[in-house]
N, C-alpha and C positions, 0 to 999 in steps of 0.2 A: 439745464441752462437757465440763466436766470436773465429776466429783462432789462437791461438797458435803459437806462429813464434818458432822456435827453432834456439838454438845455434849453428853457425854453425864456421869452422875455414879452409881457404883455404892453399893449403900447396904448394911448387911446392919440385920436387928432383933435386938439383944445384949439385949434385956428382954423378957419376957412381959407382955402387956396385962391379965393379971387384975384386977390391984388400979388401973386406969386410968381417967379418968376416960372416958365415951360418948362426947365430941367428940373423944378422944386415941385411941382405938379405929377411929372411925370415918376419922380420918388416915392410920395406919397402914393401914387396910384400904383406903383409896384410894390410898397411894403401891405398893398391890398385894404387901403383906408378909402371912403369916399365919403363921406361926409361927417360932421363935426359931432364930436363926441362917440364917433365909432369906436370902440375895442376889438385889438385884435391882439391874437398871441401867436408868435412865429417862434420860430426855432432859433436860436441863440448862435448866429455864426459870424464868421469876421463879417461878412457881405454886406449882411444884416444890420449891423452896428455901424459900417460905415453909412449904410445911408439914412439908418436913425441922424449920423451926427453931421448930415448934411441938413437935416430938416429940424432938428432940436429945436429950433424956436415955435414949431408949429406943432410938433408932438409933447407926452408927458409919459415918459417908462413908469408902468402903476406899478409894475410886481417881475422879478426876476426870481426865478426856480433853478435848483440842481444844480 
């Protein structure tokens, strides 16, 4: 059997949530970011993507793989 690589897509948060609105807050704390300039790499799924492209203005996708 051979491995499976999965889709993966690295994010960092270039804004701080101060001035955000609750449900843009609450995005950001579920795609598991908490403060600025954090990196994180999730897994590549529609979910995922949509709530990058609710908070787009506050993230920066550095690297997409696979």
């Amino acid at each position: 059997m051979s491995a499976v690589s999965k889709k993966t897509i690295t994010l960092r948060l270039m804004r701080g949530t101060i001035a955000c609105s609750p449900t843009q807050r609450a995005t950001i704390h579920g795609l598991g970011l908490k403060r600025r300039e954090q990196v994180r790499t999730l897994e590549n799924t529609p979910s995922v993507r949509g709530m990058i492209k609710k908070v787009l203005h506050l993230v920066e996708v550095v690297a997409e793989t696979g």
